[in-house]
C-alpha positions in Angstrom: 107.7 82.3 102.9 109.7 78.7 101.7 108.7 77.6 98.6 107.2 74.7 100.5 104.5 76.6 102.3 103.8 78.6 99.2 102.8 75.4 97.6 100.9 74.5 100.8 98.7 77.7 100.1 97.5 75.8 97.3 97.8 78.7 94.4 96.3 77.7 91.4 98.8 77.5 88.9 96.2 77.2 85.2 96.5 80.7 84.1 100.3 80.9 84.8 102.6 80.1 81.4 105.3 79.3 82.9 106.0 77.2 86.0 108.8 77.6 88.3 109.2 73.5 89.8 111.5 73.0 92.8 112.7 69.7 94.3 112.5 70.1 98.4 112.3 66.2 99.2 115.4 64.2 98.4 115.6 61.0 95.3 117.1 58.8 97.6 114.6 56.4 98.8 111.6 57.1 96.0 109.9 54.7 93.3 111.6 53.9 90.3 109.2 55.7 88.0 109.0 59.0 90.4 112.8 59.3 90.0 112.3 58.6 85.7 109.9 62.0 86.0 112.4 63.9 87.9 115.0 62.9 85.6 113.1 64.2 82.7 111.8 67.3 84.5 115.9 68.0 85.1 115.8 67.9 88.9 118.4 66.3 89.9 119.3 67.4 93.2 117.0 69.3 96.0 116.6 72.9 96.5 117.4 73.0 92.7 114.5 74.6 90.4 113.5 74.8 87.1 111.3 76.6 84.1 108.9 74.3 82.3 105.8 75.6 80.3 102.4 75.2 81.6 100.8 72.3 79.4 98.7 69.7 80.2 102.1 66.7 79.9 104.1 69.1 82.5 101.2 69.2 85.0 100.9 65.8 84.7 104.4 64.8 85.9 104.4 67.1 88.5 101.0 65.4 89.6 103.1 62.5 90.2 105.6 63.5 92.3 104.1 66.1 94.3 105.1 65.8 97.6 108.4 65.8 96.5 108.2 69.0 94.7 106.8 72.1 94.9 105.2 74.5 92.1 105.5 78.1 91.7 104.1 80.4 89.2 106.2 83.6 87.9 105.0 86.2 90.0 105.5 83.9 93.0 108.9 82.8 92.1 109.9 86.4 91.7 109.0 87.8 94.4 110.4 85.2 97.0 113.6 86.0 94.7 113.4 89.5 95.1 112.9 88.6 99.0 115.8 86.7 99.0 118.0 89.4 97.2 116.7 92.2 100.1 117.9 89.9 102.8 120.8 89.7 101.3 121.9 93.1 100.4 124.6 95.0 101.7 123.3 97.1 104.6 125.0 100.3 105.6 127.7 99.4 108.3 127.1 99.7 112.0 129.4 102.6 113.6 130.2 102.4 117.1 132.2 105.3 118.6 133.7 104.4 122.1 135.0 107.3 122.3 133.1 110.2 123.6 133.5 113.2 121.6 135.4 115.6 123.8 133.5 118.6 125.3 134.4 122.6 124.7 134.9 124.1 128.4 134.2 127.9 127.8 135.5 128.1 131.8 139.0 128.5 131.3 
């Protein structure tokens, strides 16, 4: 699931302590103040997150540029991360023998 349409499940993020923000829309082309908020949340360029406390001033920033980012709360954030890391991992390699093993004639 993309951290877009984990926001678009609309979690509720109150109880979490932390929040895991990520930009997915780019600055270029936004108001003024909405780039001033990124700026002090620290998201400076898309597909970047960050770790800000839950308080009330946090929430309220994000409230104003929310369809440019998207909210995650720890356990979400870790396990699309843990996701990510399982896709990635090494698999074992893929042997192909095009060779047939040769065949014992008791015959001769």
């Amino acid at each position: 699931m993309s951290a877009f349409r984990a926001f678009k499940a609309n979690v509720p993020v109150a109880w979490s302590p932390n929040l895991y923000i990520t930009l997915v829309r780019g600055i270029p082309g936004t108001r003024r103040l909405h780039r001033r908020t990124l700026e002090a949340l620290r998201l400076t360029k898309c597909n970047r997150t960050v770790m800000r406390w839950n308080t009330p001033t946090v929430r309220g920033m994000i409230q104003q540029v929310k369809r440019l980012v998207v909210v995650e709360t720890e356990e979400m954030y870790n396990a699309r991360k843990q996701k990510e890391a399982n896709h990635r991992a090494l698999r074992p390699p893929l042997v192909v023998d095009h060779h047939p093993a040769p065949t014992s004639d008791s015959s001769m």
